[in-house]
Backbone of each chain as ProteinMPNN parsed JSONL, in Angstrom:
{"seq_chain_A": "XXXXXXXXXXXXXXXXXXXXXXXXXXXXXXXXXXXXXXXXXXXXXXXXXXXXXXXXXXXXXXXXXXXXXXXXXXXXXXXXXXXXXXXXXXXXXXXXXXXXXXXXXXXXXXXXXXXXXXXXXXXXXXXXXXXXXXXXX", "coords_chain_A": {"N_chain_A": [[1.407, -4.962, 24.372], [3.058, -2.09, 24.694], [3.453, 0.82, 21.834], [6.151, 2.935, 20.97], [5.654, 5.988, 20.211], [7.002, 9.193, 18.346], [6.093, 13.195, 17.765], [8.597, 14.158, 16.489], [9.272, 11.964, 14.536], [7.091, 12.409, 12.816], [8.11, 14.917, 11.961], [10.262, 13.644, 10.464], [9.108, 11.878, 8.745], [8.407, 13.832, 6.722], [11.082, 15.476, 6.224], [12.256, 15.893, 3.757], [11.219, 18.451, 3.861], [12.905, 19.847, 5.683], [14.646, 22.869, 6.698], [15.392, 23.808, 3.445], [17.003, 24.524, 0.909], [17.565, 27.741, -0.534], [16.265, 28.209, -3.598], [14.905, 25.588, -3.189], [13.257, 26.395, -1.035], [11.617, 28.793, -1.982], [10.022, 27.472, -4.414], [8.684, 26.03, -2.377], [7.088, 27.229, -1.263], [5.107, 28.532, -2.602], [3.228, 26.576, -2.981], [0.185, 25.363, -1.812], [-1.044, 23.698, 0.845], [-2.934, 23.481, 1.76], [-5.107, 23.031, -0.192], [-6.28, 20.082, -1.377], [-5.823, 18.583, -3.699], [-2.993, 20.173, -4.406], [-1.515, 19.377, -1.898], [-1.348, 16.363, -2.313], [0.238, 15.655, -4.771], [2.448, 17.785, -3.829], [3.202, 15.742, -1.859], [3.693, 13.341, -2.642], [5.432, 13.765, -4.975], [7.89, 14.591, -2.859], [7.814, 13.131, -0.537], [7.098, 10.935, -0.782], [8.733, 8.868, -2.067], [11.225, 9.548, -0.542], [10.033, 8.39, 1.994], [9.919, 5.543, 1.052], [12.609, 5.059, 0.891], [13.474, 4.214, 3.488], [14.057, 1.008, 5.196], [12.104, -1.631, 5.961], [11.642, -2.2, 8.555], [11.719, 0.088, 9.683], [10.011, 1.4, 8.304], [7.489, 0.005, 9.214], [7.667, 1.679, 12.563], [7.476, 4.107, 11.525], [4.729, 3.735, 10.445], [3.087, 3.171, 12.826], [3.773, 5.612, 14.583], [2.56, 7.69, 13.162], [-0.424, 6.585, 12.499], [-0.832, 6.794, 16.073], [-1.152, 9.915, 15.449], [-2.848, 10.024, 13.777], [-5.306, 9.309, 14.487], [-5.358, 9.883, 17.334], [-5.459, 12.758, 17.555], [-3.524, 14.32, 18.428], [-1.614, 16.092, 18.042], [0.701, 18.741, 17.124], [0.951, 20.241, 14.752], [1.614, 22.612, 13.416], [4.346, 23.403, 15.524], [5.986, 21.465, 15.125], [6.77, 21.771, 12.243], [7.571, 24.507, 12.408], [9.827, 24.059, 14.326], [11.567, 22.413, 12.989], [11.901, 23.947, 11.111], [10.299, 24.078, 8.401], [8.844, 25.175, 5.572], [6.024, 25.932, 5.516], [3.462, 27.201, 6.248], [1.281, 25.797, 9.279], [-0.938, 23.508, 8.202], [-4.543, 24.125, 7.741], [-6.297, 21.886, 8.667], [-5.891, 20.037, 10.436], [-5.935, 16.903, 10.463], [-6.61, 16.054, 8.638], [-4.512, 16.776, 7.153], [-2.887, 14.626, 7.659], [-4.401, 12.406, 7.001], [-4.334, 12.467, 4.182], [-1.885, 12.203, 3.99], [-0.982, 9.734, 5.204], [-2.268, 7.838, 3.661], [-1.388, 8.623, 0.874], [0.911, 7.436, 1.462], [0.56, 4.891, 1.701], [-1.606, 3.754, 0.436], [-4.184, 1.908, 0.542], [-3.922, 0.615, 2.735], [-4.957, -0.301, 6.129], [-4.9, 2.048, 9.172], [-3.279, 1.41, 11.994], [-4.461, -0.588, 14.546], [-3.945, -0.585, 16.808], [-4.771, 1.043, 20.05], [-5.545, 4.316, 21.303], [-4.395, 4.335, 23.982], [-2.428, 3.021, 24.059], [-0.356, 3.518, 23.082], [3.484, 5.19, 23.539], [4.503, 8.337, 24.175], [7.662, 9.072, 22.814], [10.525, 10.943, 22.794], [13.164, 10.954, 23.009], [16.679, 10.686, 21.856], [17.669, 8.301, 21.048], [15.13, 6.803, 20.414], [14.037, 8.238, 18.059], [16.115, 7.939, 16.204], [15.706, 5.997, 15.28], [15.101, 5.147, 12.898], [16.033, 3.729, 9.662], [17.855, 4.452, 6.812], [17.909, 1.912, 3.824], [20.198, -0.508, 3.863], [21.468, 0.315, 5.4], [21.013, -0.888, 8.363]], "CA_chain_A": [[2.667, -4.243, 24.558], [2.666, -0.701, 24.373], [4.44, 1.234, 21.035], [6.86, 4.078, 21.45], [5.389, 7.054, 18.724], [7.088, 10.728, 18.17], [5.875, 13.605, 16.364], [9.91, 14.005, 15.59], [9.01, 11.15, 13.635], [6.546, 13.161, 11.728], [8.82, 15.541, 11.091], [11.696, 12.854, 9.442], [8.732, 11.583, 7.439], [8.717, 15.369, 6.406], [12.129, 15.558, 6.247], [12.877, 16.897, 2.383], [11.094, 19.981, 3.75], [12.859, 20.52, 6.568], [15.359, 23.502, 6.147], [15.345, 23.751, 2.269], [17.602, 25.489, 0.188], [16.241, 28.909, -1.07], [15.23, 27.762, -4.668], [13.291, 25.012, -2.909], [12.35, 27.726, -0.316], [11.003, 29.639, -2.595], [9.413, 26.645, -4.846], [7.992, 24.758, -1.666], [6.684, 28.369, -0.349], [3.892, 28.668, -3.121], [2.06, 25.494, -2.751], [-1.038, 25.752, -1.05], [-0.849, 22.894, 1.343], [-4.911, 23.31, 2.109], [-5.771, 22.283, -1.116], [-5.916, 18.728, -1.225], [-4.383, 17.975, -4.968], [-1.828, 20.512, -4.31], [-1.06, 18.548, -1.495], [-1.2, 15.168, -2.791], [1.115, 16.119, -5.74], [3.26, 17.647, -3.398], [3.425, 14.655, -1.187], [4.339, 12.3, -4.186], [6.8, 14.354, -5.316], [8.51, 15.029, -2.285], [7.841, 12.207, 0.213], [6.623, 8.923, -1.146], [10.474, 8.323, -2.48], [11.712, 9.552, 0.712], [10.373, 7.549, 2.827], [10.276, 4.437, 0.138], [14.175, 4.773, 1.247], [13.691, 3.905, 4.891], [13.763, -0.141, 5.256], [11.263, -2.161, 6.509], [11.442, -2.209, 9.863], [11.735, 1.673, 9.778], [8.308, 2.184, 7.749], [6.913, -0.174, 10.543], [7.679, 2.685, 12.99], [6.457, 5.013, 11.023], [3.305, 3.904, 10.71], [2.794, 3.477, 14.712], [3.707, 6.823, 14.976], [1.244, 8.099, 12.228], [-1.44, 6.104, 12.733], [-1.429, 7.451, 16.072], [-1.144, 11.056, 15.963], [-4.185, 10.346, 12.822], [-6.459, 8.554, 15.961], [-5.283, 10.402, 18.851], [-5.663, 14.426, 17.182], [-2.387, 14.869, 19.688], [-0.264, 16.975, 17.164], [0.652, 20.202, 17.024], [2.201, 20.561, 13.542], [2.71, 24.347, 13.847], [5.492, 23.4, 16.088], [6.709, 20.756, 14.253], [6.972, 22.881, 11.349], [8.159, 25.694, 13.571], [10.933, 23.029, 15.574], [12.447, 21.73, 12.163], [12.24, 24.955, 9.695], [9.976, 23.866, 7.589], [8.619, 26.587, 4.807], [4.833, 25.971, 5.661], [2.356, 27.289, 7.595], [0.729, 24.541, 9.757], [-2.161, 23.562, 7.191], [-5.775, 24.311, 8.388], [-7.312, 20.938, 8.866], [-4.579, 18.81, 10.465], [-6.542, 15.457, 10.302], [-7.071, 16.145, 6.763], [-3.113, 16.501, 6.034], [-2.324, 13.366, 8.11], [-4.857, 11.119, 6.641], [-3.464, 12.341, 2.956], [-0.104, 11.612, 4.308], [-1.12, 7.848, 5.311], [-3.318, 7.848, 2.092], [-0.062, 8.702, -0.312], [1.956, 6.523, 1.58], [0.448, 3.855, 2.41], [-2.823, 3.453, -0.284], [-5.603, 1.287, 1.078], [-3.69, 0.259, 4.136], [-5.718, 0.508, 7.545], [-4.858, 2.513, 9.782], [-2.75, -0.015, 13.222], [-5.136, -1.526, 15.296], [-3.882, -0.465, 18.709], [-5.637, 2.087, 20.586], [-4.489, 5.564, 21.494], [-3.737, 4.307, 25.228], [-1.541, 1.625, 23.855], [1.43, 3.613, 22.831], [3.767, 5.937, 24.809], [5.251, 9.41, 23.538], [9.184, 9.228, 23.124], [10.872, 12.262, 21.628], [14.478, 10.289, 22.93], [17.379, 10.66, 20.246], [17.906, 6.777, 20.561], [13.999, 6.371, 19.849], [14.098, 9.2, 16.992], [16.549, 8.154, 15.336], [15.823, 4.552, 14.736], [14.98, 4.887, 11.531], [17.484, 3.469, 8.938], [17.911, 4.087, 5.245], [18.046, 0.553, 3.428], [21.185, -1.129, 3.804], [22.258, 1.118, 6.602], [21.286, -1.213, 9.42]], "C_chain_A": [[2.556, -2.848, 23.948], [3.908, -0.311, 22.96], [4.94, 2.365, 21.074], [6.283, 5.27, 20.034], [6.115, 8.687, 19.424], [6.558, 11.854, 17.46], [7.261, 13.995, 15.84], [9.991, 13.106, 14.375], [8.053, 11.61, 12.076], [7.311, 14.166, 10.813], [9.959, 14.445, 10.039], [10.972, 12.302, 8.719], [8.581, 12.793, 6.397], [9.551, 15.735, 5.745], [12.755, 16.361, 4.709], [12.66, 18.003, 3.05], [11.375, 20.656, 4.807], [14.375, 21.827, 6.19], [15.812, 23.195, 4.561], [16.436, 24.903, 1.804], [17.023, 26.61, -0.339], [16.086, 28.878, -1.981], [14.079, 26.853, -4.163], [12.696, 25.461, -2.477], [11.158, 28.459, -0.964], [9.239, 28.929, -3.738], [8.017, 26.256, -3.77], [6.516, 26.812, -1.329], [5.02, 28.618, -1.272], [2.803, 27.649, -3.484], [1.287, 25.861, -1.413], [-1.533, 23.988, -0.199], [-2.478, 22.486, 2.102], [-5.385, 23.106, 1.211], [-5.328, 20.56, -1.759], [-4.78, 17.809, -2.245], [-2.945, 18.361, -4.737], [-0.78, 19.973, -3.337], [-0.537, 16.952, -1.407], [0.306, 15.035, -3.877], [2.595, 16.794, -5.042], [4.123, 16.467, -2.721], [4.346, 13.35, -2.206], [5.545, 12.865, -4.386], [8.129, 14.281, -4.51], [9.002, 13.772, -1.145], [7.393, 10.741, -0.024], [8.713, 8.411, -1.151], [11.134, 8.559, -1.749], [11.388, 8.392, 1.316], [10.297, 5.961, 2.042], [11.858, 4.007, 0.861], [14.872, 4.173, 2.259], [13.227, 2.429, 4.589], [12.866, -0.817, 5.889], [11.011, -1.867, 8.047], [11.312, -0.584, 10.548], [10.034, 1.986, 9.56], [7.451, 1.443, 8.619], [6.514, 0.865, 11.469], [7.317, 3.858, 12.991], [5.051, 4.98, 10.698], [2.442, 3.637, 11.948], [2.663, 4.84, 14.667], [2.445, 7.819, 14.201], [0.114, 7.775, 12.295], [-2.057, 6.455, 14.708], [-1.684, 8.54, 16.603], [-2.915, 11.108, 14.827], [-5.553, 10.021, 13.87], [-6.456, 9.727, 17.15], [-5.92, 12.333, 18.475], [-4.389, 15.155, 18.161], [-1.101, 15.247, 19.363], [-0.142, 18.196, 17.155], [1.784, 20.49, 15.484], [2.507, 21.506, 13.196], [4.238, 24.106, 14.567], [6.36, 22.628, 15.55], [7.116, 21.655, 13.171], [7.719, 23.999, 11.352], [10.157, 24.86, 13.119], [11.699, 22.709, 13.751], [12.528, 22.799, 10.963], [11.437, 25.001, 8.612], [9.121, 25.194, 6.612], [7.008, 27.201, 4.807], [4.001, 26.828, 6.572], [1.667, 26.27, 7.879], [-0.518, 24.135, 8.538], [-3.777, 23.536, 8.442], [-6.616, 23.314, 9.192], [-6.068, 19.492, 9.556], [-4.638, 17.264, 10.338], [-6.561, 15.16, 8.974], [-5.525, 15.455, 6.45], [-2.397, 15.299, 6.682], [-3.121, 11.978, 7.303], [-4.207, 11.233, 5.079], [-2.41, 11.639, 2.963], [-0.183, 10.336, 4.443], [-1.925, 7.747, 3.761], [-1.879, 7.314, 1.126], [0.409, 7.901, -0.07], [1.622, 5.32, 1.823], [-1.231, 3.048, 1.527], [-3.768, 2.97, 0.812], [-5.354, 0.871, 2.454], [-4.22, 0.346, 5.262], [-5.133, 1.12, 8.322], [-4.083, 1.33, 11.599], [-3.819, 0.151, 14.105], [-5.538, -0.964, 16.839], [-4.605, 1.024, 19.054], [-5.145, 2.875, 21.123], [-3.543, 5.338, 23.03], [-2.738, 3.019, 25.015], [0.002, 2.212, 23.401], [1.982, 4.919, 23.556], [4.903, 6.893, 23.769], [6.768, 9.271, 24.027], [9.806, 10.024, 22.064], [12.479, 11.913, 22.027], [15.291, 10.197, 21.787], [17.409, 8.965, 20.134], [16.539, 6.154, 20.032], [13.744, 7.237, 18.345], [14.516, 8.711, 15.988], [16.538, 6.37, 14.896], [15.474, 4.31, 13.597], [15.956, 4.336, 10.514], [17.05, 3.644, 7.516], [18.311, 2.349, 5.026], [19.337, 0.541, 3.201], [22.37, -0.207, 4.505], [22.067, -0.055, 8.181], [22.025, -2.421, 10.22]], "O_chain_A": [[2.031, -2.588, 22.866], [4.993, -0.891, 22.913], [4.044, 3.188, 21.266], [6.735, 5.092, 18.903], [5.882, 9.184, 20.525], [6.487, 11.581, 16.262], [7.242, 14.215, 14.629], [10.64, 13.397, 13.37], [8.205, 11.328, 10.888], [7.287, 14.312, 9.591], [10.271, 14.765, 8.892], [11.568, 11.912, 7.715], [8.667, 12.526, 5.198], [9.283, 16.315, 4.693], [13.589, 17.267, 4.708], [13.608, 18.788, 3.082], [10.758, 21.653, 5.183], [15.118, 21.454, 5.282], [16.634, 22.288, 4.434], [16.586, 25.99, 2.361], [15.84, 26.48, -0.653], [15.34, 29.85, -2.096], [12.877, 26.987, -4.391], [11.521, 25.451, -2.847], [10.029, 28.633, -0.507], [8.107, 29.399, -3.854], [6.828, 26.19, -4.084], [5.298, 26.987, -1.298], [3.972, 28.838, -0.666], [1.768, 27.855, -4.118], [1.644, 26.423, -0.378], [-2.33, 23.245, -0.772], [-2.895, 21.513, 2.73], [-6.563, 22.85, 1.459], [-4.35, 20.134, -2.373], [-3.817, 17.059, -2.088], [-1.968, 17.612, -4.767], [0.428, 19.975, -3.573], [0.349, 16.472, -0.7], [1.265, 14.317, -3.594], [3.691, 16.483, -5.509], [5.318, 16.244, -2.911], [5.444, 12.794, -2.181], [6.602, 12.407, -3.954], [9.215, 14.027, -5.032], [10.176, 13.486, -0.907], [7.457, 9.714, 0.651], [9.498, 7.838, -0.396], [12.136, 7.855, -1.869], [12.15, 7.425, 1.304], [10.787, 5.107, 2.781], [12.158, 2.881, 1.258], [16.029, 3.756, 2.315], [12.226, 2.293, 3.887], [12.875, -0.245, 6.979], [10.033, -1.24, 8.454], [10.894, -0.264, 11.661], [9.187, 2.527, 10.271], [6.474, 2.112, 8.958], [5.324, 1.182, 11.482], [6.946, 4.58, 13.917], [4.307, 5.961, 10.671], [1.237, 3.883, 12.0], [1.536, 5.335, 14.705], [1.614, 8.513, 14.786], [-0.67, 8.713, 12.148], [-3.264, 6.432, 14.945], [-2.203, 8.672, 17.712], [-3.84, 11.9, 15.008], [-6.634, 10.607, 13.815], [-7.427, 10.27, 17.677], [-6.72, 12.925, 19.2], [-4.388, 16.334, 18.515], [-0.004, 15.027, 19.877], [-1.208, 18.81, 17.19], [2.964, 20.82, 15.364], [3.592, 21.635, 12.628], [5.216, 24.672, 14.078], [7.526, 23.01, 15.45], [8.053, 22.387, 13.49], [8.417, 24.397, 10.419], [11.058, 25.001, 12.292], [12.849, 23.143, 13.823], [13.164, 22.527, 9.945], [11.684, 25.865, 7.77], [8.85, 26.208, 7.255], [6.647, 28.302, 4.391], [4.231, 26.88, 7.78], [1.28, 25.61, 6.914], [-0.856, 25.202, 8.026], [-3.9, 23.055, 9.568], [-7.4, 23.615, 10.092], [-5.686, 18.412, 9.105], [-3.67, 16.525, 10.156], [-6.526, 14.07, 8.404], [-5.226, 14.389, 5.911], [-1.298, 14.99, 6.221], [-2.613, 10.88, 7.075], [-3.599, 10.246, 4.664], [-2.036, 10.729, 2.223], [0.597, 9.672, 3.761], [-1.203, 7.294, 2.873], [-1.482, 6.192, 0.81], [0.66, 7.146, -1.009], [2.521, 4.578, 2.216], [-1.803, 2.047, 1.958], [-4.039, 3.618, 1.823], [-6.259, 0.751, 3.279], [-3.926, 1.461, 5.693], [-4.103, 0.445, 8.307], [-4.873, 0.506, 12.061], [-4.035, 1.325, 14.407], [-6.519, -0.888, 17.579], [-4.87, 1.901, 18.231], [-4.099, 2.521, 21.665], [-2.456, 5.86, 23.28], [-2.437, 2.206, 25.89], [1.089, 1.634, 23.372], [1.191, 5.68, 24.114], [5.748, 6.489, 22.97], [7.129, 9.32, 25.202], [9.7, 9.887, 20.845], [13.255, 12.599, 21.363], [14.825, 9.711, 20.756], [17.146, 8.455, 19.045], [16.597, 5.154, 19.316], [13.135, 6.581, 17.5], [13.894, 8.746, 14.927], [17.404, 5.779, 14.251], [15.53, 3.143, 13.208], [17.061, 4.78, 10.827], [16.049, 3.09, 7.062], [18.88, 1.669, 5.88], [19.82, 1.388, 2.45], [23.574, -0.062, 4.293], [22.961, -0.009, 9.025], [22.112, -2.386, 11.447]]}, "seq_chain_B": "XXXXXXXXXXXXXXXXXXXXXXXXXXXXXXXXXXXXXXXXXXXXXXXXXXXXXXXXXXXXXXXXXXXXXXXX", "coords_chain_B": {"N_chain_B": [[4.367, 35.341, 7.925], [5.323, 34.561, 11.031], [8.351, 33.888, 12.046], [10.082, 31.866, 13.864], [13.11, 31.851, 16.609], [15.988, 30.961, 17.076], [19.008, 29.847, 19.094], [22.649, 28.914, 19.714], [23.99, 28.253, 23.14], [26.821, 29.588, 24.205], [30.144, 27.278, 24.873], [30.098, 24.908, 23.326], [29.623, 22.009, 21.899], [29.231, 18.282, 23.391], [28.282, 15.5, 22.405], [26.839, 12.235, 21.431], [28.047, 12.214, 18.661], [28.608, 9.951, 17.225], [26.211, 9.367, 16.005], [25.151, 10.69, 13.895], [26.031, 9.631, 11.311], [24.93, 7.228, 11.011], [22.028, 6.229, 10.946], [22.128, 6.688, 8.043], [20.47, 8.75, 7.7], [18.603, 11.878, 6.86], [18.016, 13.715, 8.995], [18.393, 14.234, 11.532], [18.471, 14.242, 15.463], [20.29, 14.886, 18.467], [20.713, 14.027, 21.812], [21.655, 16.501, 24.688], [23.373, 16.363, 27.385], [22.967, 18.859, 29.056], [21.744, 22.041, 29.161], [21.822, 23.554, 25.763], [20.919, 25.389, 24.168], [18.376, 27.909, 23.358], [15.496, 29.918, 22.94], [12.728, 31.462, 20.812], [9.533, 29.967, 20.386], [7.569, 30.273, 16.992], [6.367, 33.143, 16.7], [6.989, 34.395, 18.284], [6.119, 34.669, 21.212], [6.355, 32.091, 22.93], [8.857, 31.56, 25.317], [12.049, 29.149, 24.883], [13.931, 26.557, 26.315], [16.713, 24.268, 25.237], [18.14, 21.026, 25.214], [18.285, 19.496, 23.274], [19.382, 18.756, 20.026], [19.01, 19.625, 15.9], [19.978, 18.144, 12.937], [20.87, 18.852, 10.05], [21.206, 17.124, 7.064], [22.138, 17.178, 3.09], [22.351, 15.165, 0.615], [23.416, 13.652, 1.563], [25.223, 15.036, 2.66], [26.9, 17.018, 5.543], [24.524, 20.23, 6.421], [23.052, 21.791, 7.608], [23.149, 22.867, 10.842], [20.608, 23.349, 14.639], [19.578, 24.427, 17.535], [16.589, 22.332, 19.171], [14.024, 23.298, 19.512], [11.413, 22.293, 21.543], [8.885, 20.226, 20.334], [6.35, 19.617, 21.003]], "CA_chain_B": [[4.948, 34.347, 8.493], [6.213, 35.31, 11.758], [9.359, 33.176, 12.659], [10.771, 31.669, 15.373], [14.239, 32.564, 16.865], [16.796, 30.232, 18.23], [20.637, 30.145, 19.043], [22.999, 27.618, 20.902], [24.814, 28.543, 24.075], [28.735, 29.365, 24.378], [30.55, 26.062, 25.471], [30.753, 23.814, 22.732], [28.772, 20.746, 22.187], [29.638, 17.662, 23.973], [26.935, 14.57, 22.416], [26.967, 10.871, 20.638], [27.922, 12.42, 17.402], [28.734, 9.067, 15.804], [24.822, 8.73, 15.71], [24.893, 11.327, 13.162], [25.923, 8.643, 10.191], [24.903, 5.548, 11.746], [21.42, 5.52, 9.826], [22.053, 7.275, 6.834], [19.179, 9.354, 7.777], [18.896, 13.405, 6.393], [17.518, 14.812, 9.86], [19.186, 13.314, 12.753], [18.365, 14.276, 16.91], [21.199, 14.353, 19.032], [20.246, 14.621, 23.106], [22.944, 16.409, 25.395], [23.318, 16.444, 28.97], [22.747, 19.976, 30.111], [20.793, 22.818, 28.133], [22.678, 23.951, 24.648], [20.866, 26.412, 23.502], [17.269, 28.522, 23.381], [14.93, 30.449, 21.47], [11.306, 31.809, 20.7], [8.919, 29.737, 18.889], [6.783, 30.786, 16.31], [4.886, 33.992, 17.404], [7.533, 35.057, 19.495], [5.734, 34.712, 22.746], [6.888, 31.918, 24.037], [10.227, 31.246, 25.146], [11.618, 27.615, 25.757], [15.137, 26.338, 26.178], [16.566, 22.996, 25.194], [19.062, 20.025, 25.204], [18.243, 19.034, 21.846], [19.879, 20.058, 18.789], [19.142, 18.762, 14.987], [21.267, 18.203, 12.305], [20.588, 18.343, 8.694], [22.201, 16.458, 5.467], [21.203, 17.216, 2.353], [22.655, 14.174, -0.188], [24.78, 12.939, 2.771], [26.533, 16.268, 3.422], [26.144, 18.358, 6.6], [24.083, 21.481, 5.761], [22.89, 22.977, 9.153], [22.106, 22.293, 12.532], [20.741, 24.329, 15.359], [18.891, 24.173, 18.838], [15.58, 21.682, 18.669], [13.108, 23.56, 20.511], [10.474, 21.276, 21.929], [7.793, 20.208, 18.904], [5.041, 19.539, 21.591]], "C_chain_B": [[5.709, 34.682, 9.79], [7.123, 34.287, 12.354], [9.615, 32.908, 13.897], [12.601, 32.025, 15.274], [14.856, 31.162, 17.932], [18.497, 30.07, 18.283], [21.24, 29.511, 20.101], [23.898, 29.094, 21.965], [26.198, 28.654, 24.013], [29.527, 27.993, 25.352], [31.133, 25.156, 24.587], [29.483, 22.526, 23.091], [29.617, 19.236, 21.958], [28.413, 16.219, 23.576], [27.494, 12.756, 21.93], [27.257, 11.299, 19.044], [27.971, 11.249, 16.269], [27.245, 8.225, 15.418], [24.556, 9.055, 14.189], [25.075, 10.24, 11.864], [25.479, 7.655, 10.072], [23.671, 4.858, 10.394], [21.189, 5.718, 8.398], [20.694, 8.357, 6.712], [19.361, 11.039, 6.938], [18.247, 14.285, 7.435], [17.58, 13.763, 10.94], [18.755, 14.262, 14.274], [19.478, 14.173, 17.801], [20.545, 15.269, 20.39], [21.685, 15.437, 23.977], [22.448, 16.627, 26.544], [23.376, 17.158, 30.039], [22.255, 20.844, 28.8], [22.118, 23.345, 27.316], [22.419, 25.108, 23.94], [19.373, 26.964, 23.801], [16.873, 28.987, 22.205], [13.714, 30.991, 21.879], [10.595, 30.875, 19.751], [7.974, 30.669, 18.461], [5.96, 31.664, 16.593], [5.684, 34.525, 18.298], [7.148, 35.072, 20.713], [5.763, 34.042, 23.438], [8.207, 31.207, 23.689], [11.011, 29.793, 25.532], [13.578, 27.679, 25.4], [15.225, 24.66, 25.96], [17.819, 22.118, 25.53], [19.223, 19.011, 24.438], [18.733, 19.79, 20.957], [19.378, 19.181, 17.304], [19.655, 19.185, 14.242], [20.915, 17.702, 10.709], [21.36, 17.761, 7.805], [21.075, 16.731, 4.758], [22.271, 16.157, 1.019], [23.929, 13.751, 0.045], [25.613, 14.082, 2.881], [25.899, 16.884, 4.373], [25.372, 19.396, 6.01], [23.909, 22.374, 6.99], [22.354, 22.225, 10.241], [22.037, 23.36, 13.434], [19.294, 23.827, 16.955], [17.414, 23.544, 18.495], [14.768, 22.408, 19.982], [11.718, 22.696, 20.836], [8.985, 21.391, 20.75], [6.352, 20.482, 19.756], [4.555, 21.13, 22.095]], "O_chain_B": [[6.841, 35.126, 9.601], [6.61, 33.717, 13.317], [9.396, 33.627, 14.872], [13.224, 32.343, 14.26], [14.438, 30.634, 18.962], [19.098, 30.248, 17.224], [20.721, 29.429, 21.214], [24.227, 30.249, 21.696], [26.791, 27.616, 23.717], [29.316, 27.937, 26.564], [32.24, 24.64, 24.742], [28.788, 22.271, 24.075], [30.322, 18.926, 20.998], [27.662, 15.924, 24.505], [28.603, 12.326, 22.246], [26.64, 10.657, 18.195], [27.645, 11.296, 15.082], [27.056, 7.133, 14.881], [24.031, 8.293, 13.378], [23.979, 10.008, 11.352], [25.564, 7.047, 9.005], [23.79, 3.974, 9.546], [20.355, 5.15, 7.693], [20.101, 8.619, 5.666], [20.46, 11.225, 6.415], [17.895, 15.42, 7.113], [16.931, 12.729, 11.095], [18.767, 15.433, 13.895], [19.705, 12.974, 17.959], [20.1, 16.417, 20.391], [22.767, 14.869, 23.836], [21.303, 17.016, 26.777], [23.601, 16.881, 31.217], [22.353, 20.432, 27.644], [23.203, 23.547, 27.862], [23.228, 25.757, 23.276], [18.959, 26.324, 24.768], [17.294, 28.834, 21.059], [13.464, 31.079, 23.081], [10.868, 30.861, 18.551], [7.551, 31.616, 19.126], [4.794, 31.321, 16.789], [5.152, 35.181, 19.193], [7.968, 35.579, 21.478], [5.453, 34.349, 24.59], [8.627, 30.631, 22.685], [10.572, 29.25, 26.546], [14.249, 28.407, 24.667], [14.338, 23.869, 26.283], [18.608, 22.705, 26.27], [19.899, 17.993, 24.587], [18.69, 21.018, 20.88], [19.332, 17.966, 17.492], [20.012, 20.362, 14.288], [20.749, 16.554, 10.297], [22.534, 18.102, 7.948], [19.877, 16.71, 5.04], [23.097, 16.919, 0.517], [24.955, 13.551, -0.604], [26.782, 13.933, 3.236], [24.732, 17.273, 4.329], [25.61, 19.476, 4.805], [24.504, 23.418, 7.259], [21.502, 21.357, 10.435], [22.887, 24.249, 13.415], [18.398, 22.985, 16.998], [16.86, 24.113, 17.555], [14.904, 22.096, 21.165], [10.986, 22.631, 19.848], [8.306, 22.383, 20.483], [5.467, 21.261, 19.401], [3.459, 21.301, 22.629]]}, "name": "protein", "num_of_chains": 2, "seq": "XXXXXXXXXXXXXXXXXXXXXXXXXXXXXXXXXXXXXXXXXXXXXXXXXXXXXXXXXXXXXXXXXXXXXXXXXXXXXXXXXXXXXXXXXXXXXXXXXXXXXXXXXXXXXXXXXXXXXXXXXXXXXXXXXXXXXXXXXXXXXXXXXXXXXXXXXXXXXXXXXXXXXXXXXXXXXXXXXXXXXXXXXXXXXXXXXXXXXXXXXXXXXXXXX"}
């Protein structure tokens, strides 16, 4: 059975850094998102406890979708980045800052199973937004 | 950093707004049913229009929303 993945989804695992206030603006603006600690450290900081917040069946979803834009290379996170405000420039190595991103979030975890022709791009608000904070659904 | 540029259409928006609380989320998608707004992305050169808009919270309060120009 095929799985529905977005990179909208990338962005809402993102999501602290999307339009930021201008102290964080300013904060988020001098991390160097190509160096790996600085990214790691950001990531922790910013997104582990984010998405920690989303309930089970959510972080499911999210790791379809992640696992596979990390397989497929079929991201454009300039636009993402772009599309939601975020304060970054795309980072250099985009495989790099996706496998961190499953790394941080997800430790030793493998990577899902299914194969890039197994799931089907939906950028749909009713597929988007299925995510739920815990004890929202 | 050269920005992108985007700005809704005159009309009024017409969507599912009661998605917006549903999952407690802080960056919500809402689709509508004829184009809402435009823009430039990043680089200014190219131009795209949409029928997406998103909608920020920042510790469950509105903060901003504005035309979702296509990520892909």
């Amino acid at each position: 059975m095929s799985k529905r993945v977005s990179s909208y989804l990338i962005a809402k695992i993102l999501s602290p850094f999307c339009s930021p206030i201008d102290e964080e603006y300013e904060k988020l603006m001098r991390v160097n998102i190509n160096n790996d600690q600085q990214l790691i450290d950001l990531l922790q900081e910013y997104i582990v406890p984010h998405v920690r917040e989303y309930d089970e069946e959510s972080q499911e979803i999210i790791k379809d979708s992640l696992s596979y834009f990390i397989k497929s290379g079929n991201l454009n996170l300039e636009r993402v980045f772009d599309a939601f405000h975020m304060p970054f420039e795309a980072p250099e190595d985009v495989s790099s800052f996706l496998n961190i991103l499953w790394s941080v979030l997800f430790d030793d975890e493998p990577l899902r199973e299914n194969s890039v022709s197994n799931y089907i791009l939906d950028d749909s608000e009713g597929f988007v937004n299925s995510l739920y904070r815990k004890g929202y659904r | 950093m050269r920005i992108g540029f985007r700005r809704f259409f005159n009309g009024g928006l017409h969507g599912n707004f009661y998605t917006l609380a549903r999952t407690g989320d802080s960056v919500v998608t809402i689709d509508f049913d004829r184009t809402i707004g435009e823009g430039y992305l990043k680089g200014g050169d190219v131009y795209a229009t949409t029928n997406q808009a998103v909608f920020i919270f920042k510790d469950g309060t509105p903060y901003t929303f504005y035309p979702l120009l296509k990520a892909e």
